[in-house]
C-alpha positions as a Markdown table, in Angstrom:
| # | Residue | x | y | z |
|---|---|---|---|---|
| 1 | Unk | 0.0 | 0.0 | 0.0 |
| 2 | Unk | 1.1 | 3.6 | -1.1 |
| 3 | Unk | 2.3 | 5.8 | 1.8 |
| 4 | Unk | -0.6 | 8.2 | 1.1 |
| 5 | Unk | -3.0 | 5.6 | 0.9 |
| 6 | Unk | -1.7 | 4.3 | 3.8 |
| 7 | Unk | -2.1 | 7.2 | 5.3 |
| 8 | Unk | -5.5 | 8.6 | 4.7 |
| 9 | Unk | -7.3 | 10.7 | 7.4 |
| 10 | Unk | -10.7 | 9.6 | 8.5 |
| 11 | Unk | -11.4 | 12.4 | 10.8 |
| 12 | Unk | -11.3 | 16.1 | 10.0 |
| 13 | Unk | -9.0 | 15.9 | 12.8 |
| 14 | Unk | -6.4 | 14.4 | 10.3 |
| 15 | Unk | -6.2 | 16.8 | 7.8 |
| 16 | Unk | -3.4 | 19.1 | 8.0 |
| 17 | Unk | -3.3 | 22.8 | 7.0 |
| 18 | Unk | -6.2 | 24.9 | 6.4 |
| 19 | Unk | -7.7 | 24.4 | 9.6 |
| 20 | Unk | -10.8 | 27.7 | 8.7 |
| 21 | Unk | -11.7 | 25.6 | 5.9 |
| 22 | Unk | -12.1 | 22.2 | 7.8 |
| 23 | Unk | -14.0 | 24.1 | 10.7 |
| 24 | Unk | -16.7 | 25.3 | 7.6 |
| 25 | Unk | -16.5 | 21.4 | 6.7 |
| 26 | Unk | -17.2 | 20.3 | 10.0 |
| 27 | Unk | -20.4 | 22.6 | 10.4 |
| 28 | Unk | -21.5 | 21.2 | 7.5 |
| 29 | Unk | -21.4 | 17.7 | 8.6 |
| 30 | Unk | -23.1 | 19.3 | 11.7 |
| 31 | Unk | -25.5 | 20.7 | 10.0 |
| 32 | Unk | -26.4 | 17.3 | 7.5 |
| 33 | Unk | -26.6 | 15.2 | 10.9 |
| 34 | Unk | -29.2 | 17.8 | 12.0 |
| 35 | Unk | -31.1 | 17.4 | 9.4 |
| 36 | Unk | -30.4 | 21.3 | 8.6 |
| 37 | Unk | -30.6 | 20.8 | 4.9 |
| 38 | Unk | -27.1 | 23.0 | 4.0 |
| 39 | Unk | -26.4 | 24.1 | 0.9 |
| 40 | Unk | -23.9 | 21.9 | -1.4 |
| 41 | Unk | -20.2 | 22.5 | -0.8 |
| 42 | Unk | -17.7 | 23.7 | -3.1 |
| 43 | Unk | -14.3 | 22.7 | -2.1 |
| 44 | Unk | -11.5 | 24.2 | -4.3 |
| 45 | Unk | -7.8 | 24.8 | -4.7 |
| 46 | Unk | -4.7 | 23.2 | -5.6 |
| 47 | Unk | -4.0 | 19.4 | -6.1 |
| 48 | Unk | -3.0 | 17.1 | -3.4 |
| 49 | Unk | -4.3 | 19.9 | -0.4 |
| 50 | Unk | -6.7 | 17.6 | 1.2 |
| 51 | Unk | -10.0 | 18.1 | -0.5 |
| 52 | Unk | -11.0 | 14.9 | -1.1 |
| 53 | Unk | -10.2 | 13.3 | 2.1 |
| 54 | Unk | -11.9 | 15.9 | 3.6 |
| 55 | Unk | -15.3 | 15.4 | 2.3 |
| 56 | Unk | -14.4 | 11.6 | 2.9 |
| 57 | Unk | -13.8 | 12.2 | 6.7 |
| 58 | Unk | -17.1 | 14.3 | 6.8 |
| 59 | Unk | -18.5 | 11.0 | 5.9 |
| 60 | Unk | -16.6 | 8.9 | 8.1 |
| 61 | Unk | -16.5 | 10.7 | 11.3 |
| 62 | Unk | -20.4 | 11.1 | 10.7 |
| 63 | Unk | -21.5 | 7.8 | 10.0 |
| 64 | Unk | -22.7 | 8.9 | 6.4 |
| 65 | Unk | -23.0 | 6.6 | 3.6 |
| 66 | Unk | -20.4 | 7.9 | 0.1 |
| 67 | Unk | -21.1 | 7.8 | -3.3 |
| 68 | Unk | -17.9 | 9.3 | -5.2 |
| 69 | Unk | -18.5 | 10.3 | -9.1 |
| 70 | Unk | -15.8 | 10.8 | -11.2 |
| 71 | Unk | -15.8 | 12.8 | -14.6 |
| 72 | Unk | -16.7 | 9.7 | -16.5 |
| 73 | Unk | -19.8 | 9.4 | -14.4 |
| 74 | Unk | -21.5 | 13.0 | -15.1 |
| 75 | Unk | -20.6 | 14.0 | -18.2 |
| 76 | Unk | -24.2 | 13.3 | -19.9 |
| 77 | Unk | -27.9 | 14.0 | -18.7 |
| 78 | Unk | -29.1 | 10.6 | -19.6 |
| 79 | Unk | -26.7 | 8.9 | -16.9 |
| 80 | Unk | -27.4 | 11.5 | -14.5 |
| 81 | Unk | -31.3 | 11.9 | -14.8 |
| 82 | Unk | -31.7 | 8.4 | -15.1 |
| 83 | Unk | -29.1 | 6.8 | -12.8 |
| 84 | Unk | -28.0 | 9.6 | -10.4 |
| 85 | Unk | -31.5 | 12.0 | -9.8 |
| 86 | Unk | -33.3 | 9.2 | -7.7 |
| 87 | Unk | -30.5 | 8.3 | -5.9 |
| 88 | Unk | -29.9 | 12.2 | -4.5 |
| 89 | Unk | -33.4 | 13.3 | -4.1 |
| 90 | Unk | -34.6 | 10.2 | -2.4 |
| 91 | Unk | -34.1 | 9.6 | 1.4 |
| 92 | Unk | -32.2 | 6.3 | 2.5 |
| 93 | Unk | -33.1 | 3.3 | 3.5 |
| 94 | Unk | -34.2 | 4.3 | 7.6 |
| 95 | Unk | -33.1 | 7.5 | 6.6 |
| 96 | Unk | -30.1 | 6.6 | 6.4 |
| 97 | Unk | -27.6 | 10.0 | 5.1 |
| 98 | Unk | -25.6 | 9.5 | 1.7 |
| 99 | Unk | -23.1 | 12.2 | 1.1 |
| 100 | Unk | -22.9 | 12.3 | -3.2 |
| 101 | Unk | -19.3 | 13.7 | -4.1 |
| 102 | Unk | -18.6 | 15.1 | -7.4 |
| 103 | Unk | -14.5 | 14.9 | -7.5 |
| 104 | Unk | -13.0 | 17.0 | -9.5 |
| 105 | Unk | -15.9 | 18.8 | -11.3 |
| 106 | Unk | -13.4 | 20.7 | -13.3 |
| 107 | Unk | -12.5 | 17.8 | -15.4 |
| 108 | Unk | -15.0 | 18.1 | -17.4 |
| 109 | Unk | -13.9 | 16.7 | -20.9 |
| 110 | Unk | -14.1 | 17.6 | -24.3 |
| 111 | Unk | -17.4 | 15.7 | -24.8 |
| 112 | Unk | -19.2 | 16.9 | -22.0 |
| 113 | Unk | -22.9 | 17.0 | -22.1 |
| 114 | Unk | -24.6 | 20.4 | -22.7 |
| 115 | Unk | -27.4 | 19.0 | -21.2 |
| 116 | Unk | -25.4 | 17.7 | -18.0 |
| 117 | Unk | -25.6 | 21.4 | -16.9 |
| 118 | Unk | -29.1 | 21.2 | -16.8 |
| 119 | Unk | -29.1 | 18.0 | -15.2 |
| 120 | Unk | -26.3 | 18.3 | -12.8 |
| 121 | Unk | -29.0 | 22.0 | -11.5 |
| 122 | Unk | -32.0 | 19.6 | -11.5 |
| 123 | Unk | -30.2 | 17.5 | -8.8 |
| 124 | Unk | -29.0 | 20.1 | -6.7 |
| 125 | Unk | -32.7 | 21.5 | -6.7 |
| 126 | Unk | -34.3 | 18.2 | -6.1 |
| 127 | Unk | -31.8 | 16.6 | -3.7 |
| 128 | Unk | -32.3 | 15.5 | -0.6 |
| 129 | Unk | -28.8 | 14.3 | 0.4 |
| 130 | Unk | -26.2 | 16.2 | 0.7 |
| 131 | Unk | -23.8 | 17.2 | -2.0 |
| 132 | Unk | -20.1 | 17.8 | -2.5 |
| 133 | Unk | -17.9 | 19.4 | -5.0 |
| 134 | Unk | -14.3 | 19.5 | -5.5 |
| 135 | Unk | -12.1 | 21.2 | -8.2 |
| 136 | Unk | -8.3 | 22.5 | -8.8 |
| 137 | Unk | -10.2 | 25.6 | -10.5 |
| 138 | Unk | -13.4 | 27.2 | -9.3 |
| 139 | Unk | -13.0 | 29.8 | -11.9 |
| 140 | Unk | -13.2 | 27.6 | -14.8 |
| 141 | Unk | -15.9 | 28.7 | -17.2 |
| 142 | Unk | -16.9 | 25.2 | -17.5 |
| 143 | Unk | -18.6 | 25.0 | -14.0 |
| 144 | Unk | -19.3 | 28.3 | -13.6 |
| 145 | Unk | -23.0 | 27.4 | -13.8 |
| 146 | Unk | -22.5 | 26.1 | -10.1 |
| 147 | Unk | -20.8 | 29.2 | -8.4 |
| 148 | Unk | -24.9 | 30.8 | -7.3 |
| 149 | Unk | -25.7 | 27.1 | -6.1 |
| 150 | Unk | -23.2 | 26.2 | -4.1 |
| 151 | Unk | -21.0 | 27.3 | -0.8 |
| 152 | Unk | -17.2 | 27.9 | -1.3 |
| 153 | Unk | -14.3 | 26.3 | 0.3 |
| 154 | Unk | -11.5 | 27.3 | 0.0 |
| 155 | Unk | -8.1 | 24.7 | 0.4 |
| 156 | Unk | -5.2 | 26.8 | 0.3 |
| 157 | Unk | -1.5 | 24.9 | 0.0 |
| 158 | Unk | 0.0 | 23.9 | 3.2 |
| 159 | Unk | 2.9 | 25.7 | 4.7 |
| 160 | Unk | 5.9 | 23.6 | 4.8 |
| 161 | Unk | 6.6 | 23.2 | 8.1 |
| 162 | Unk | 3.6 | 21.6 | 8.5 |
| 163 | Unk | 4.2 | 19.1 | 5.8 |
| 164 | Unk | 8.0 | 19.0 | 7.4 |
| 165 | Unk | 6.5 | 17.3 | 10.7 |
| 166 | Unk | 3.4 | 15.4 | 9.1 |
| 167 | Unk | 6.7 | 13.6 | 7.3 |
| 168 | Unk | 8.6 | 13.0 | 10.4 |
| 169 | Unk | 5.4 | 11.7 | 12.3 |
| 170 | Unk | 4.8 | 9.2 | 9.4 |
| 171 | Unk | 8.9 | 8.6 | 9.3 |
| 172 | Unk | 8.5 | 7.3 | 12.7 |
| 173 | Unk | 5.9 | 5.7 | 12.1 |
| 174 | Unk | 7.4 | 3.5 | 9.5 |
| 175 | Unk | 10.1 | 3.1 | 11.5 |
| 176 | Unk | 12.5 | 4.4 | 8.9 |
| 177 | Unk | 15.8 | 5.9 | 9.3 |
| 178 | Unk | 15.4 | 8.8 | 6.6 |
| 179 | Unk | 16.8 | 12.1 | 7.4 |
| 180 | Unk | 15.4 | 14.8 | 8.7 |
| 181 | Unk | 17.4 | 16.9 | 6.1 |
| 182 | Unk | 15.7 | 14.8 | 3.3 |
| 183 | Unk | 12.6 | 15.2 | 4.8 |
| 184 | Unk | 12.8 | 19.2 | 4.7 |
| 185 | Unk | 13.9 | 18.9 | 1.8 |
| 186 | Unk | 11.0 | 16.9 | 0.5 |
| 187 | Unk | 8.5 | 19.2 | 2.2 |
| 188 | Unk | 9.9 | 22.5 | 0.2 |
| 189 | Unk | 9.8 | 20.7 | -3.2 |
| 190 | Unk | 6.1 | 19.8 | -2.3 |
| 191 | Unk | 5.3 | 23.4 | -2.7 |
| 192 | Unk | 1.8 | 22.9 | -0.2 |
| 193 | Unk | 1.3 | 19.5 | -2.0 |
| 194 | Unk | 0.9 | 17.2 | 1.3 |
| 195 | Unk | 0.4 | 14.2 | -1.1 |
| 196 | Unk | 3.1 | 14.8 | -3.3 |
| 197 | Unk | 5.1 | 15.4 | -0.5 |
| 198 | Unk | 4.1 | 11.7 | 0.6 |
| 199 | Unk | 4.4 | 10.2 | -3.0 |
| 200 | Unk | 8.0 | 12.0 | -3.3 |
| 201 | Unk | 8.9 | 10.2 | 0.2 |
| 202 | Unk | 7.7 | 7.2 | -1.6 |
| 203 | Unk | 10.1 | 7.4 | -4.5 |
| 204 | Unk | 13.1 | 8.3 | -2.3 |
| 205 | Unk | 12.6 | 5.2 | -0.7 |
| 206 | Unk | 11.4 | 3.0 | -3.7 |
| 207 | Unk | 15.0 | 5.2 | -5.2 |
| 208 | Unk | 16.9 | 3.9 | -2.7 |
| 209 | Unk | 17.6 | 5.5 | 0.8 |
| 210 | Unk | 18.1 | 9.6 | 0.3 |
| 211 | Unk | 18.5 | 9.9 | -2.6 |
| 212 | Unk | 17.1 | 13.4 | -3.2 |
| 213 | Unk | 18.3 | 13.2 | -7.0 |
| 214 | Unk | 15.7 | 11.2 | -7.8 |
| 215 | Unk | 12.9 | 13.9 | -7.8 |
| 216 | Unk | 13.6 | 16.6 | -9.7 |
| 217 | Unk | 12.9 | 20.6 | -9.1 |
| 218 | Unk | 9.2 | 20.4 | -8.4 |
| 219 | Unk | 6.7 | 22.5 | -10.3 |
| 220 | Unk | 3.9 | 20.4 | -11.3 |
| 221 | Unk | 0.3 | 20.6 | -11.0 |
| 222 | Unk | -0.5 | 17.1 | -11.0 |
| 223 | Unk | 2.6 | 14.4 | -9.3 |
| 224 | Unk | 3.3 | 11.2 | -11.0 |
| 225 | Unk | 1.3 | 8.8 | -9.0 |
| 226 | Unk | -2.1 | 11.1 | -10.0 |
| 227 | Unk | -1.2 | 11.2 | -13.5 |
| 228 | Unk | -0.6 | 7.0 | -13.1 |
| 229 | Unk | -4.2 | 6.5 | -11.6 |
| 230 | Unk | -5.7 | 8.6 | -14.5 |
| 231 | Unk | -3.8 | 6.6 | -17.1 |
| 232 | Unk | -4.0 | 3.4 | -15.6 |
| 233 | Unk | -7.1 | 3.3 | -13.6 |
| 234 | Unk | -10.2 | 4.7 | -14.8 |
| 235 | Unk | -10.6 | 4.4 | -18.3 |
| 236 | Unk | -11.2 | 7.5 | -19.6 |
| 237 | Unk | -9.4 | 8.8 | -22.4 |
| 238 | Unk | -10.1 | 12.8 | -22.0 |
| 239 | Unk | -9.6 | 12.4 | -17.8 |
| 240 | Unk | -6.0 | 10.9 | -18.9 |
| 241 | Unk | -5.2 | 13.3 | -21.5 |
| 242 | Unk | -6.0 | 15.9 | -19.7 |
| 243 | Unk | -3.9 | 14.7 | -16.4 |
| 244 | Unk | -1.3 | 14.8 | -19.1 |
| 245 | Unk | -1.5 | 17.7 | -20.6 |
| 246 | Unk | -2.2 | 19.5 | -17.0 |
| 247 | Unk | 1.1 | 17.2 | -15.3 |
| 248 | Unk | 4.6 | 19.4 | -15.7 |
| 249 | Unk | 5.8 | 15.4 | -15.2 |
| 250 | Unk | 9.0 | 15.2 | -17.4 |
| 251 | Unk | 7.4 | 13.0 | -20.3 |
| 252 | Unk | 10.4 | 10.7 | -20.6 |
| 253 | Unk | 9.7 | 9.9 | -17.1 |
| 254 | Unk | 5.6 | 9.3 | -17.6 |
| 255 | Unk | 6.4 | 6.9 | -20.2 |
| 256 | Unk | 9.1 | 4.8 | -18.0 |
| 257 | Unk | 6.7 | 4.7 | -15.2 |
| 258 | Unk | 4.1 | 3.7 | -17.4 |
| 259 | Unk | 6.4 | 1.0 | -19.4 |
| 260 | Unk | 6.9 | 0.1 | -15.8 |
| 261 | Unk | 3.5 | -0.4 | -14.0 |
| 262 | Unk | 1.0 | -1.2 | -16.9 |
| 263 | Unk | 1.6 | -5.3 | -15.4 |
| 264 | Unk | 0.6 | -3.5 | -11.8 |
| 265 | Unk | -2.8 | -2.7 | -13.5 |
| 266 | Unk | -3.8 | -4.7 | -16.4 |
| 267 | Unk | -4.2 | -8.2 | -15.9 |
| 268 | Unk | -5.9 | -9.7 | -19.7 |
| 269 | Unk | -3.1 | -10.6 | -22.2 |
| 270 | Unk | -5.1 | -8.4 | -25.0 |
| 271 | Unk | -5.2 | -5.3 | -22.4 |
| 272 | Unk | -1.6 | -5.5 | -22.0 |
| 273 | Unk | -0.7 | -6.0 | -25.3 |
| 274 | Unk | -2.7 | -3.0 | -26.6 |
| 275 | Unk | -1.8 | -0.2 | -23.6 |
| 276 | Unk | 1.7 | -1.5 | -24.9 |
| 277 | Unk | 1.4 | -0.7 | -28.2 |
| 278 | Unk | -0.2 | 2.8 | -27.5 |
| 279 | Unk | 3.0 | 3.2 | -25.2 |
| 280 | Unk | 5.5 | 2.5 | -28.4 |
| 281 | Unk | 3.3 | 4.8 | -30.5 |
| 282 | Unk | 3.6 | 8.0 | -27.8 |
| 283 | Unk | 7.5 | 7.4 | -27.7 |
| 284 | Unk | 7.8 | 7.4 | -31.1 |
| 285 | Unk | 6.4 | 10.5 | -31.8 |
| 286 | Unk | 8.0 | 11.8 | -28.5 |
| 287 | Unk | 11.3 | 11.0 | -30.1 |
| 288 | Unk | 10.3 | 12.3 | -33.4 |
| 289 | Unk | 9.7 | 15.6 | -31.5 |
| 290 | Unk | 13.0 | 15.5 | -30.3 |
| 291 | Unk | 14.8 | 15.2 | -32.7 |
| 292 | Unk | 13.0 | 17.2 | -35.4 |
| 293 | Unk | 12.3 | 19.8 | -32.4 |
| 294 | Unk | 9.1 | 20.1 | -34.1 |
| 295 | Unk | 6.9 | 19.6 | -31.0 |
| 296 | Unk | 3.6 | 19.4 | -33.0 |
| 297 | Unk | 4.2 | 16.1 | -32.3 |
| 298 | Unk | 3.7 | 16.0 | -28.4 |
| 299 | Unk | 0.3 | 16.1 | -29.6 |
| 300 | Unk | -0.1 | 12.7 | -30.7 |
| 301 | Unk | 2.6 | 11.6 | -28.0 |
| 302 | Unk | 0.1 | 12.6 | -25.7 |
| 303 | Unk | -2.6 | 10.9 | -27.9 |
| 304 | Unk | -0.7 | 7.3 | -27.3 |
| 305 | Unk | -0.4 | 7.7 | -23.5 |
| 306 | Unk | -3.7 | 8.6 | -23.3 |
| 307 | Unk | -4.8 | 5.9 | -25.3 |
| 308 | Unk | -3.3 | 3.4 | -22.7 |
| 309 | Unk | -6.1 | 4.2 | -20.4 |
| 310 | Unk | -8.9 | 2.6 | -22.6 |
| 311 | Unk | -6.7 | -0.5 | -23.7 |
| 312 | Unk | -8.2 | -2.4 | -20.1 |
| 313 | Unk | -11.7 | -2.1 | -22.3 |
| 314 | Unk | -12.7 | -1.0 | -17.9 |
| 315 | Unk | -10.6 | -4.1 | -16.4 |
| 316 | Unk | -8.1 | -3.2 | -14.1 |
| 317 | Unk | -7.1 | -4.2 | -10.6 |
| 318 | Unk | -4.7 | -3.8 | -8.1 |
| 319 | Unk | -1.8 | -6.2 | -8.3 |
| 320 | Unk | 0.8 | -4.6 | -6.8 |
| 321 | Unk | 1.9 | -0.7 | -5.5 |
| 322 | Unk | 3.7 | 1.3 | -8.3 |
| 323 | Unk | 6.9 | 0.4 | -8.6 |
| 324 | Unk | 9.8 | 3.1 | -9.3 |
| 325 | Unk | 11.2 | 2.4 | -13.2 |
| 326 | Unk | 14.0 | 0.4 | -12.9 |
| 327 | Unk | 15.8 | 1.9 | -15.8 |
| 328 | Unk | 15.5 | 5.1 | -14.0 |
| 329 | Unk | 16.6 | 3.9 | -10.4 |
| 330 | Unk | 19.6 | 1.9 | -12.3 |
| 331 | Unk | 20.3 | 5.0 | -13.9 |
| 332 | Unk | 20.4 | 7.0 | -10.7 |
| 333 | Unk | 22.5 | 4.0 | -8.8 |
| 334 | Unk | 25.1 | 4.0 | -11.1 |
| 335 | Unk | 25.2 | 7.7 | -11.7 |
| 336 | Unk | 28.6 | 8.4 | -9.9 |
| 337 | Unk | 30.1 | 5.5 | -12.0 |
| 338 | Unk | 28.8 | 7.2 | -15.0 |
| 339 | Unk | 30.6 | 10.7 | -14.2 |
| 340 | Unk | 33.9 | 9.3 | -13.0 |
| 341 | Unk | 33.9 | 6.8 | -16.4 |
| 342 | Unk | 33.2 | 10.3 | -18.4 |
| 343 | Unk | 35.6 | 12.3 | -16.3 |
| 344 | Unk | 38.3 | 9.7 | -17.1 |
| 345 | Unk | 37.8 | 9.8 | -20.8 |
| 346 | Unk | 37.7 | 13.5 | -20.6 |
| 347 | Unk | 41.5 | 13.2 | -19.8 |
| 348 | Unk | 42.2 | 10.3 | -22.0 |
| 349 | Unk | 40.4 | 11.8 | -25.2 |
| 350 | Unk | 43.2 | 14.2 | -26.4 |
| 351 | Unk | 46.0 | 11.1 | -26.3 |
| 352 | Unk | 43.9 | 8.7 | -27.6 |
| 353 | Unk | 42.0 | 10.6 | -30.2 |
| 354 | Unk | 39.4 | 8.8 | -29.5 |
| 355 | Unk | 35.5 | 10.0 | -28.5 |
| 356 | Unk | 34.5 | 9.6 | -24.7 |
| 357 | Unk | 32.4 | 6.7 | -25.7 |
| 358 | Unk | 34.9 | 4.7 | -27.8 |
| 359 | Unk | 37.3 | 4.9 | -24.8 |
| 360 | Unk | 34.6 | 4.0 | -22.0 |
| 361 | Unk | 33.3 | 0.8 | -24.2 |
| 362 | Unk | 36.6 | -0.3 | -25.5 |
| 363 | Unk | 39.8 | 1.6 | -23.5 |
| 364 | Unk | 38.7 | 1.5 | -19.6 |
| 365 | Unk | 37.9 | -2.2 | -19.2 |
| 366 | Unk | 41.4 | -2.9 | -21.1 |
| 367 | Unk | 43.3 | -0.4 | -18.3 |
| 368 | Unk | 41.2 | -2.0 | -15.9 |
| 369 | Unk | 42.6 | -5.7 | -17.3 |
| 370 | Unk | 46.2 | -4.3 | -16.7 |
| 371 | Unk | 45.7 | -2.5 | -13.3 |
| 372 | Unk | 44.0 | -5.7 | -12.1 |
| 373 | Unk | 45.7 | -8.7 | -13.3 |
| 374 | Unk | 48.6 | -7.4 | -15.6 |
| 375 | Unk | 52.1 | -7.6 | -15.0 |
| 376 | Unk | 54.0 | -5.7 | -12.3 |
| 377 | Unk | 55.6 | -4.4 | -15.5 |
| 378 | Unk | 52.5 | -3.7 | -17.1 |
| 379 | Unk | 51.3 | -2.4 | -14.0 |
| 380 | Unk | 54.3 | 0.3 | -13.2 |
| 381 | Unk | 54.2 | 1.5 | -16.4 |
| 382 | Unk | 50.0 | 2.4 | -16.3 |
| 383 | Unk | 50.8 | 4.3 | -13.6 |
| 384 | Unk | 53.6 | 6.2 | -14.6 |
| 385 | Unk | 51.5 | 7.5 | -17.6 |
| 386 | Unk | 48.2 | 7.8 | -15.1 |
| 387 | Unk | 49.9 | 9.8 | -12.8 |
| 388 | Unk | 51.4 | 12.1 | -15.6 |
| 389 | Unk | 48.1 | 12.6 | -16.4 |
| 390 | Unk | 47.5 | 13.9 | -12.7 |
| 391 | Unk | 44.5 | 11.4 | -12.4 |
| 392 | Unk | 42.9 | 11.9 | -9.2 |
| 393 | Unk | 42.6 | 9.4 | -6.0 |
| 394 | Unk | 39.3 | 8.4 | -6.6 |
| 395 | Unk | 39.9 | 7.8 | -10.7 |
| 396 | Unk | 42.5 | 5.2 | -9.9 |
| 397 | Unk | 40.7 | 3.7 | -7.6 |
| 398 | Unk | 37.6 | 2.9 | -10.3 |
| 399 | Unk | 40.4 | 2.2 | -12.6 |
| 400 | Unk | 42.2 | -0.3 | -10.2 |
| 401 | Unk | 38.9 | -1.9 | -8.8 |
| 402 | Unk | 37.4 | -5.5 | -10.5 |
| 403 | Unk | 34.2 | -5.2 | -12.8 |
């Protein structure tokens, strides 16, 4: 289980930061449990703030029923009169409370409805249960229909020394040994995300110990994990294209963890085989933008990925937790071997007239034969010209080690 699943709140009590907002929250579950009839919420702000689990632990802590709706559930008036409208405006069984929750409202795709508006005021009108919103955006013009009918919350990011201390709670927790340095560090990248704060503690670990490296400069709006569940989870094709398109994810990156954790998903052979081949189709145009720098092309790049997300034809599962790319994490292991093999061909280059690559394929592992298990001879005289070459400590030591 993901850290931030692990760690989900189920009181109001849990959620960190923003503590006016959770108070207006908390009246409202007040208010629904005393049959007060409140006006729909409208929780808003940036990704990965607590809006979601918030309107969960509403339900939680107050012993109401939850019915979550994603884009792909609202986005035409047939489903929603037919399916959703007697659900809302009719009381449970012994009045039992639902809470309906409309996550992320704002991603509203391409092929939205018209008469979903309509629809989507109908319920609110009619309900009977109460209702919850939540976008990134409460400006978008696509929802602005809902602005008169609903009350605003506001989920503002989370300062960083808050998210600095939810890390080492959760550190201790898990018993783990990470430093406190790391964590800080983690907690300023997050930029008020608390769960990309967790996810980035996830892939330090999954990264191996502290390594800080393996994250980047954050400045996303959506972290990778997100962007995965959109691709990978819910079969959409406009939710997933737009987590990509909204994700300042490095793209390289999005296709390795995809490559990587399409098994972790799909589970029929046909599924597979097709969210593959969408995956080679987005890197080859990704490459084609490269190398052309003609980055029309990210278009249909993004096409591809996003066309992994209706290859499960709706059947996916969890097998197992995402798991880091290993081409990436081998990459970042075996980075300091990289830069000392480069630094020693740097020095080598001018004598051997020879490119850095030539002499890190073809010229280190025949030093390396020499240094190792060459002659004393041999071995003097690979020194004498190493050391006129000032090569550092560190270089011969690479140069003189096995492998």
């Amino acid at each position: 289980m993901l850290l931030y699943e692990k760690y989900t709140p189920f009181t109001l009590n849990g959620i960190i930061g923003n503590r006016l907002s959770i108070e207006k929250l908390r009246q409202f579950g007040m208010d629904v449990q005393a049959h007060k009839k409140p006006r729909p919420i409208f929780v808003y702000g940036p990704s990965g703030t607590g809006k979601t689990s918030a309107i969960r632990a509403i339900a939680y802590s107050n012993g109401f029923e939850i019915v979550e709706l994603t884009s792909s559930d609202y986005r035409d008036a047939d489903t929603l009169k037919k399916k959703l409208l007697p659900a809302v405006s009719s009381r449970g069984l012994f009045s039992a409370i639902t809470l309906f929750l409309f996550d992320e409202i704002d991603e509203l795709s391409a092929k939205f409805d018209k008469g979903a508006e309509s629809a989507i005021l109908q319920i609110l009108k009619e309900a009977k249960q109460p209702i919850a919103f939540t976008a990134n955006d409460y400006w978008d013009q696509r929802i602005s229909f809902l602005r008169n009918h609903t009350e605003k919350v506001e989920f503002k990011k989370v300062d960083t020394r808050e998210i600095t201390e939810y890390l080492k709670k959760i550190a201790k927790e898990e018993k783990n040994t990470i430093e406190e340095s790391v964590l800080k560090e983690i907690a300023a990248r997050s930029d008020g995300d608390v769960r990309g704060a967790l996810n980035d503690m996830e892939l330090v670990l999954l990264g191996g110990g502290n390594i800080i490296e393996n994250l980047g400069i954050r400045n996303k709006k959506m972290e990778i994990f997100r962007v995965l569940d959109k691709i990978l989870m819910i079969n959409d094709f406009f939710a997933a294209k737009n987590a990509v398109d909204n994700s300042d994810v490095d793209f390289s990156m999005l296709i390795n963890w995809v490559e990587e954790n399409i098994p972790n998903r799909y589970w029929i052979k046909h599924s597979v085989n097709k969210a593959y081949a969408e995956l080679t189709f987005a890197s080859k145009f990704f490459e084609m933008a490269k190398r052309s720098r003609y980055y029309g092309y990210m278009k249909y790049a993004t096409i591809g990925i996003a066309g992994v997300a209706i290859s499960s034809g709706g059947s996916t599962k969890y097998v197992a937790p995402y798991s880091f790319p290993s081409k990436v994490k081998y990459l970042s292991i075996t980075k300091e071997r990289r830069n000392l093999q480069s630094k020693i061909a740097g020095k080598l280059s001018p004598f051997l007239h020879a490119s850095k690559k030539d002499i890190i394929s073809s010229y280190l592992p025949m030093f390396k034969q020499v240094l190792t298990k060459g002659s004393e001879e041999e071995k003097k005289a690979a020194n004498v010209v190493f050391e006129m070459l000032e090569f550092e400590k560190e270089e011969m030591s690479y140069l003189k080690s096995a492998g």
